[in-house]
N, C-alpha and C positions, 0 to 999 in steps of 0.2 A: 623235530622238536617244536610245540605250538610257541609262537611269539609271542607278545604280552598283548594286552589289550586293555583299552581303556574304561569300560566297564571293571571294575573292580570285585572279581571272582569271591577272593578273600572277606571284602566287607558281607557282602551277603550271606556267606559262610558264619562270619562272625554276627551278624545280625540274626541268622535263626540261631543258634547256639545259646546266646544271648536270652530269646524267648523261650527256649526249653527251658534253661536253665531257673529264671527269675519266675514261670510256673512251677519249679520244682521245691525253689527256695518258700514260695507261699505256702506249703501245705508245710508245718513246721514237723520238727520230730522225724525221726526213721520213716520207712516209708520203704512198700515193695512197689518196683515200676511193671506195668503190664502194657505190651505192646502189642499192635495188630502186626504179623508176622512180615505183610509186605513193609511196613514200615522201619523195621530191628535195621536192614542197611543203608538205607539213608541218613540215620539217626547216629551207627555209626558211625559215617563222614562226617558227622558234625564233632561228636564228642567222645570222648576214651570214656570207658566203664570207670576208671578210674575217677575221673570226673566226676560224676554222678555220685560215687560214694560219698564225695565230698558237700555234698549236696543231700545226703541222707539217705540213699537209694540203698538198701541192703541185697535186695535181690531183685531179679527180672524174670521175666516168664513172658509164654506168647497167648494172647488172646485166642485161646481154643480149649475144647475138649475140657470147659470150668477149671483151666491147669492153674491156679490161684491158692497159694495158702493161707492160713490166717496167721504168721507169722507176727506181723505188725499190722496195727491198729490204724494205719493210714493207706490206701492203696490208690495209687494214681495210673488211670488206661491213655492210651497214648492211642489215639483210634480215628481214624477218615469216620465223617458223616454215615456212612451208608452203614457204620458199623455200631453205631452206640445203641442199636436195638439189641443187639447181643450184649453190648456193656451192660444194661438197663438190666436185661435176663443175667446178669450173673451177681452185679450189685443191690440192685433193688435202686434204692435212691443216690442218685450221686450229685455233685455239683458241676455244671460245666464251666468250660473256658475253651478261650477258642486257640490255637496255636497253628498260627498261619505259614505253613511250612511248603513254600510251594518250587522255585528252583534249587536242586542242591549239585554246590560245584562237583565235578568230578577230576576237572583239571581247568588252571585260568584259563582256558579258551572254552570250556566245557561245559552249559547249565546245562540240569537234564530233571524233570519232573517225577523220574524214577515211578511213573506210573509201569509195573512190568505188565500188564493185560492190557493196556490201551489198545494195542493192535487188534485183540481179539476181541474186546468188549467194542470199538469202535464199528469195526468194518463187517466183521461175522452179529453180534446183537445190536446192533446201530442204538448204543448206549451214547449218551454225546454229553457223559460227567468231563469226560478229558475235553475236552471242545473249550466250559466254561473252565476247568482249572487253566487249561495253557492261556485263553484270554486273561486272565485272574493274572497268572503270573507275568505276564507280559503288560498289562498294568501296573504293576508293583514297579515293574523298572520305568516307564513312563511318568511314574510320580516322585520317582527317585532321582530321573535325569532328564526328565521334558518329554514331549512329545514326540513318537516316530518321525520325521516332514514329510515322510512317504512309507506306506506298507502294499509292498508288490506280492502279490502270487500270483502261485496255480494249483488248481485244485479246486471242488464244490465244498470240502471243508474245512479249507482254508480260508477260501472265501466267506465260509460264518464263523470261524473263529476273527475274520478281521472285521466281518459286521458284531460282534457280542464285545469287541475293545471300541469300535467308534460309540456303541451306545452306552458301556459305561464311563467313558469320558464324557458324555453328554449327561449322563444319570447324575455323576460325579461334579460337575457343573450346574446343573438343575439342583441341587441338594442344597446349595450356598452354601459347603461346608469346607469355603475354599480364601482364606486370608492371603496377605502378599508374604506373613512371613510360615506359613504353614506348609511343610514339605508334598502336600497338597497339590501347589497352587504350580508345581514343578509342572505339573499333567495337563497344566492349560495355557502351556507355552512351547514352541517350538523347539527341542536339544537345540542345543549349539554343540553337543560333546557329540551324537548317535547321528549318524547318514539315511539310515533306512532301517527297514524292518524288511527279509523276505520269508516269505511263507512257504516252503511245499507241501504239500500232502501227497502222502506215503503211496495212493491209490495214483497218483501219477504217472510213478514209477515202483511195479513191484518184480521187476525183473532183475534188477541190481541184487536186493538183497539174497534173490533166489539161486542168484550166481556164486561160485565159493570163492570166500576172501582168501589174497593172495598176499597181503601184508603178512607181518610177523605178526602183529596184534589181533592182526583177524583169522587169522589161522589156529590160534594160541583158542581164539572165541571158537570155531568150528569145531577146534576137537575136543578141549576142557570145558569150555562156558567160564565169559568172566561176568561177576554177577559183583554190583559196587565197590570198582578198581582190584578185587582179587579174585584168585581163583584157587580152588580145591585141589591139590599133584598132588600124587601118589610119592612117597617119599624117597620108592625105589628108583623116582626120576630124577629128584630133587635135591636128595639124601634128607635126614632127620633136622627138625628146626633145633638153633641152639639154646639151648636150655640156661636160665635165668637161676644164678644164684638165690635158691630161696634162703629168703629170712626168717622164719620160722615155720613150726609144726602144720599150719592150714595148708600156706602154702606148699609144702613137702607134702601132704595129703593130695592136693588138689595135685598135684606134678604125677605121681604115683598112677590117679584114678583118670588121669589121659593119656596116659602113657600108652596103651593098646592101642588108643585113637590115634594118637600123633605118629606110632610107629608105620601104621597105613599109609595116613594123608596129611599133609600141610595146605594152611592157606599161604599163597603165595602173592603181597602186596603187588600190585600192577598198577604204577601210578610214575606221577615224575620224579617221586625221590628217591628214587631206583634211576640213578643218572644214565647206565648202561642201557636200561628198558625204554627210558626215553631217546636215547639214538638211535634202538633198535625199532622202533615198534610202528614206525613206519613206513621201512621200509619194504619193498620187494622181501620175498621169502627168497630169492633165488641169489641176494646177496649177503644174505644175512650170514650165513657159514665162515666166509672170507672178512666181514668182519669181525668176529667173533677170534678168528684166528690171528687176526693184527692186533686184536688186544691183548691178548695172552702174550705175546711176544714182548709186546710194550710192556705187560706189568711184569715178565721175569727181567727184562733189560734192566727196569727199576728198582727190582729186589736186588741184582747183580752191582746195580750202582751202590750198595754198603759198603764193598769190599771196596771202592776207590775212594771212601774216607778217610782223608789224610791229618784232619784235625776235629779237636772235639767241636768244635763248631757244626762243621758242615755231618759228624756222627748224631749231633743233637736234632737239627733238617731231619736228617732222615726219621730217625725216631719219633717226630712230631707227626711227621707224613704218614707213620707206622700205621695209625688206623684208617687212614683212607685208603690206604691200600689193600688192608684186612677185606673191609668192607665190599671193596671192589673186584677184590679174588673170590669173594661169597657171591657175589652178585653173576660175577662169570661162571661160577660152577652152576648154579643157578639157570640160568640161561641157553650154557652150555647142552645141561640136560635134556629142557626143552627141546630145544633144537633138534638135536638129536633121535628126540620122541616125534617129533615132527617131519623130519624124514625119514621116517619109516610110514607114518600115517600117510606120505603125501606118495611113500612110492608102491603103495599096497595096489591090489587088481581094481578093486571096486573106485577108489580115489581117481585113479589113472583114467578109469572106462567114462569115470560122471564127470570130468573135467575135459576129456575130449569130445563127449555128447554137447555138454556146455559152450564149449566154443564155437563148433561148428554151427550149433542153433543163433547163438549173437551174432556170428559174422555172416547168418543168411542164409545157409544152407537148407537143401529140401530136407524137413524135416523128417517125412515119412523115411527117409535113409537112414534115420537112427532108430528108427524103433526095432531093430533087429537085437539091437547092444541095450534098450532097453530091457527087452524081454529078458533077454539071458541074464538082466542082473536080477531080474523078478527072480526066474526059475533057480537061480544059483543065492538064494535069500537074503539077498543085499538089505541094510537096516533099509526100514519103510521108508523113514525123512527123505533120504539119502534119492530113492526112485521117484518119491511123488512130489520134489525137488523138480527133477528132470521133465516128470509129467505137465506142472505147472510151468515150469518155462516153456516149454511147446509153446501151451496155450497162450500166456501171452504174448509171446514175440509173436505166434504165426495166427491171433484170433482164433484160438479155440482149436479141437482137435475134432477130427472127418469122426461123425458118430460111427459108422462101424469102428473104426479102432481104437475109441473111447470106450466102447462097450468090449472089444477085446480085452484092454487094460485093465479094467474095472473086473472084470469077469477072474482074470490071471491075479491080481490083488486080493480079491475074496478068499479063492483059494491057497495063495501061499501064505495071509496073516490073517486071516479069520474074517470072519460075518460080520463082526460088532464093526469093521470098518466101512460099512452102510454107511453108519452116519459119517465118518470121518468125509468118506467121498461126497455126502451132499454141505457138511461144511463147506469142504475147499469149494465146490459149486456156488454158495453165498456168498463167501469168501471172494467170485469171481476169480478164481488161482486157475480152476481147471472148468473145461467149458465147452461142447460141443460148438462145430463152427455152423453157421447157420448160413446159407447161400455164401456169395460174393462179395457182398456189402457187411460181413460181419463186422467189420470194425466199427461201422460207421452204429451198431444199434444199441441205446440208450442204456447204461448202466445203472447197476440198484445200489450201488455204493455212496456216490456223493448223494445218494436221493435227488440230484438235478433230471430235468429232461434235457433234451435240444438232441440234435442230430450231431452238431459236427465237436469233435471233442468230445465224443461219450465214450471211446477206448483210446488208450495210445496203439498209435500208427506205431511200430519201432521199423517198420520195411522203411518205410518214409523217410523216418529220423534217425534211421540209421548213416543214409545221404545227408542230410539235410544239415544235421548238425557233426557229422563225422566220429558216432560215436568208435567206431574200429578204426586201430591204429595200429599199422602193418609195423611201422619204423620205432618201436616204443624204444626208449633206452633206460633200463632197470637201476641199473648202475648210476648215469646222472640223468635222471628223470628229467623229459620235457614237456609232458604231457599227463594230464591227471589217469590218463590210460592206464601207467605203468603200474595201479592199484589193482585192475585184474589182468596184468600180461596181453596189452593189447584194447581193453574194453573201456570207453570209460563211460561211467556212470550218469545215465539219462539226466539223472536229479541232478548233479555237480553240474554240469556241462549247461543246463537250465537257468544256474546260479551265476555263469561264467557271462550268460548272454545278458546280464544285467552291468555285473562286474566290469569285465574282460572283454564288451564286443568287439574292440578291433583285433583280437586275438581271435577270437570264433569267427568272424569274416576274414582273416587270414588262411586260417584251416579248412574254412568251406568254400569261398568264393577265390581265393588266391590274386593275383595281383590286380584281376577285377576290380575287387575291392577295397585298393588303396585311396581311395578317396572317400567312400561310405564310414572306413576307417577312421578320417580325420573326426568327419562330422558327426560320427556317434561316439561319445565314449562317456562312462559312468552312469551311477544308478537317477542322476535326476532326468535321466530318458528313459527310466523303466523299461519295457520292452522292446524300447523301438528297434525297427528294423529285425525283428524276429516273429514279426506277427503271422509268417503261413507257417512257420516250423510249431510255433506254439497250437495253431489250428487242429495241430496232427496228433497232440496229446489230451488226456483225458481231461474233463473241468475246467471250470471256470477259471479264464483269465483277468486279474484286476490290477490296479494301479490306480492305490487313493493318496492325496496331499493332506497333510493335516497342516492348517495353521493357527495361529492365534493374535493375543493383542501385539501388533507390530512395537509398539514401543518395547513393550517387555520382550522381546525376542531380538530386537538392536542391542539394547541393554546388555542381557545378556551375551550376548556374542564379542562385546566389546569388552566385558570384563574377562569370556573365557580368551580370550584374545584370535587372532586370525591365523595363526599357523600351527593352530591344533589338531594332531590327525584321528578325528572321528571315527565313531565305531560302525560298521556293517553287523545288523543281528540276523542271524540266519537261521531260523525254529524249521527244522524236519517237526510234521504233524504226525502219527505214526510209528514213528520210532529212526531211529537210522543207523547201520552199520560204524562199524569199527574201520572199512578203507574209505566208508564216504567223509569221515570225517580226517583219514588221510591226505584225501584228495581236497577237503577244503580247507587245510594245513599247507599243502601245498600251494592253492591259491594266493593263502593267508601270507606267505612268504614272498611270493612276487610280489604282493600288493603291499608291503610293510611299511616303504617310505611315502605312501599315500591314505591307506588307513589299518585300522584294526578290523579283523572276522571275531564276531564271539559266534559260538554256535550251541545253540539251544535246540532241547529236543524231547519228545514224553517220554522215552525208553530208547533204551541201546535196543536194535533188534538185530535177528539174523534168519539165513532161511529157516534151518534148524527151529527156532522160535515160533516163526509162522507157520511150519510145521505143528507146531506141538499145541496150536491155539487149536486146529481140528482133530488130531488123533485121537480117537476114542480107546479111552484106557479099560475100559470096563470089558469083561469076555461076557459074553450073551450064550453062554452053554449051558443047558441044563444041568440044574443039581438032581 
């Protein structure tokens, strides 16, 4: 369950909400809303439909296909930049305003930019819109709560996402549009409340997400897709949503004409207020079952407990408790079903063969020994993702794959899912996912990703850093977790473990250097030594390594410090550039939990990603067959 944090999730919540809203209140009278389709779930998390009615909104639609009526005489589009050339083509003239909507909580520990293409507009079209909104939004809370005193990464673009926030705090100061009582003037002063800022970017580590999530919640992502805290089950898994006393004849209509839909599929909320999903959702899949089974026990023991009500007293207790219970019995069935859908997904042929290829490729093995079990899931039509998954991890744990057996793959690909996946395969190639090995030295040669040159740091090492930093852990324990390993059964996550040697270095020189190391121990620990003492491991990874200090007028940062007082525990902001999984953000939950009585983790990020995802930025869906 994430801890709290001091950053304050909610206010920002409440502050975009806020600006939707008081844009919606200005255009007076009814009013149909039109929105750009990636935008309809974020918007969401902000506000009920109901809301909006109350606000005048009578209907909604998505900015496509001129889907617009002229129902009412006011029509307000809700649209990213890149998109008001289409507004323009469907309005003619319109008025703008600007609605500055850049992180939206997903949970208090959780911003997320809800950009869902970043990965692929990012790394595959070297588009760098997400570069300036995550700087954008990352100033937003700089001017909210002061300056980062430190922003650490790794990465060539993370490195200019934290060169495009020092220049517009410099912009932002050159402007002189900065008073001492202007929520401004926060952004040219040191936090006393925020520790740091770290950076990763995603091209650091693209092996994690390529790997399949072992969590409940990443698993639940693997096989359904959660897409802004819900997700789409089939109702034969779930059973039917309960139905809502309607009030009148609309609603009795409306209930009727979803009725086919709903008997199929439900969205199913996946967030904290689902208290059971919050206990569940991080952990191991391997223990989730046996949990699930001590609750049930627990909530019949409790139903049982009516029957030793001996006075109305203690029959009125229960009765009060009656709906949390309801509640909590629908959330187990719920849950339940999943689970259940889930092992079956996890104990099928094709799960079983790409999780044992999986493993053996992270813990080092000669690669070439798997591709016997690759092939046969070619020849036996295993989904694409699913193969070129496996394909892409080769490459990048082992640098690239021997061109004959790249050209065999590729060759066996053609023919089992068609031609049109020409292009697919020279995406993942842009993509750097999949990559013929080029001599001895291929680790060592320049990648097209962060657009950086230099030699050392132009791919991750993982042979290296698989020592180096310890990412395999034989001794994981599932059950009470010791290690951020226990998020893939043994692996842990290049990118966490990177976050850790900032965090947590005398735990990372405990794991790697062993009693060696109790004295480098003493002498390093916390982020105001940024990398120290991890500078040849970091060598071994791809992009640029930085560590900048920002400070300002010292009086105004004593000041401040003395009024937030000195035994305040500061927030660590941690932005994945990229996107980042559903167990990386387990595993920095878990951090976030040892580290509780010293500070807060908020974890920010442009999109939730998975392999599946990074898959689907290359696939080509189009069939290239003659008509």
């Amino acid at each position: 369950m994430p801890p709290g944090v001091g950053l304050d999730a909610q206010e920002i919540k409440d502050h975009a909400r806020s600006d939707l809203l008081n844009l919606l209140e200005g255009v007076r009278g009814k009013k149909n809303l039109v929105l750009q389709k990636s935008l309809a779930g974020p918007i969401g998390l902000l506000v009920k439909f109901s809301t909006l009615q109350d606000y005048g909104v009578d209907k909604v639609f998505f900015l496509e296909n001129a889907n617009v009526d002229a129902s009412q005489k006011n029509v307000v589009f809700v649209a990213r930049g890149d998109e008001m050339v289409n507004v323009q083509a469907i309005a003619g003239d319109v008025n703008i305003s600007e609605f500055p909507l850049y992180f939206v909580p997903l949970e208090k520990d959780v911003l997320s930019l809800e950009l869902e293409n970043s990965f692929e507009q990012l790394y595959l079209y070297k588009d760098p819109t997400c570069l300036f909104l995550s700087a954008r939004a990352l100033m937003t809370l700089q001017q909210r709560h002061g300056l980062f005193p430190r922003i650490i990464g790794k990465g060539d673009y993370a490195r200019r996402v934290a060169d495009l926030l020092l220049r517009m705090r410099s912009e932002l100061a050159a402007s002189g549009d900065i008073t001492s009582s202007s929520p401004s003037a926060l952004g040219s002063t040191p936090s006393s409340s925020m520790e740091s800022l770290i950076i990763i970017d995603r091209g650091v580590d693209l092996v994690t997400p390529l790997l399949t999530q072992l969590t409940y919640e990443g698993l639940i992502d693997e096989m359904i897709g959660i897409q802004h805290n819900q997700a789409e089950v089939e109702s034969s898994i779930v059973g039917s949503a309960p139905t809502p006393p309607s009030s009148d004849a609309a609603s009795s209509n409306a209930a009727s004409a979803g009725k086919s839909s709903q008997a199929l599929s439900r969205k199913i909320p996946l967030d904290a207020t689902d208290k059971l999903y919050d206990q569940l959702r991080d952990c191991n899949f391997a223990i989730v079952g046996s949990t699930l089974n001590k609750i049930a026990r627990r909530l019949e023991s409790d139903y049982e407990s009516r029957h030793g009500a001996r006075s109305t007293a203690e029959l009125r207790e229960f009765v009060n408790k009656l709906p949390g219970y309801q509640a909590e019995q629908q959330s187990l069935r719920i849950h339940t079903g999943l689970a259940e859908e889930i092992m079956k997904y996890t104990r099928s042929d094709f799960f079983t063969a790409a999780l044992r290829i999986q493993q053996h490729l992270a813990a080092g093995a000669d690669p070439s020994a798997q591709h016997d079990a690759i092939d046969e899931l070619i020849s036996r039509a295993a989904p694409l993702p699913l193969v070129l998954r496996l394909l892409c991890l080769e490459s990048c744990i082992a640098g690239g794959l021997k061109a004959r057996d790249l050209e065999m793959f590729k060759r066996g690909i053609l023919h089992a899912y068609g031609y049109q996946h020409l292009v697919t395969l020279d995406a993942l190639e842009k993509l750097q996912l999949l990559q013929p090995r080029v001599g001895t030295n291929s680790l060592l040669l320049p990648a097209a990703i962060g657009g950086g040159g230099g030699v050392v740091g132009a791919r991750t090492d993982y042979g290296s850093l698989r020592h180096a930093l310890r990412l395999i852990f034989d001794d994981v324990n599932e059950q009470d977790p010791n290690d951020i390993s226990y998020v893939y059964s043994g692996y842990a996550p290049l990118s966490v473990r990177l976050v850790q040697c900032v965090l947590q270095k005398a735990y990372v020189l405990s794991i790697t250097k062993g009693s060696n190391a109790d004295g480098a121990s003493r002498a390093l620990s916390g982020p105001a030594l940024g990398w120290r003492g991890f500078e040849q491991a970091l060598s071994q990874a791809r992009g640029k390594t930085f560590d900048e200090t920002q400070r300002g007028e010292e009086k105004a940062a004593r000041a401040r410090m003395i009024l937030n007082g000195p035994g305040e525990r500061k927030t660590v902001v941690v932005f994945f550039l990229g996107g980042i999984t559903f167990t990386e953000i387990a595993a920095l939950r878990f951090i976030a939990k040892q580290e509780e009585a010293r500070r807060q983790i908020l974890i920010c990020t442009t999109s939730i990603i998975s392999g599946n995802r990074m898959m689907e930025a290359a696939i080509e869906r189009r069939s290239f067959v003659a008509s």
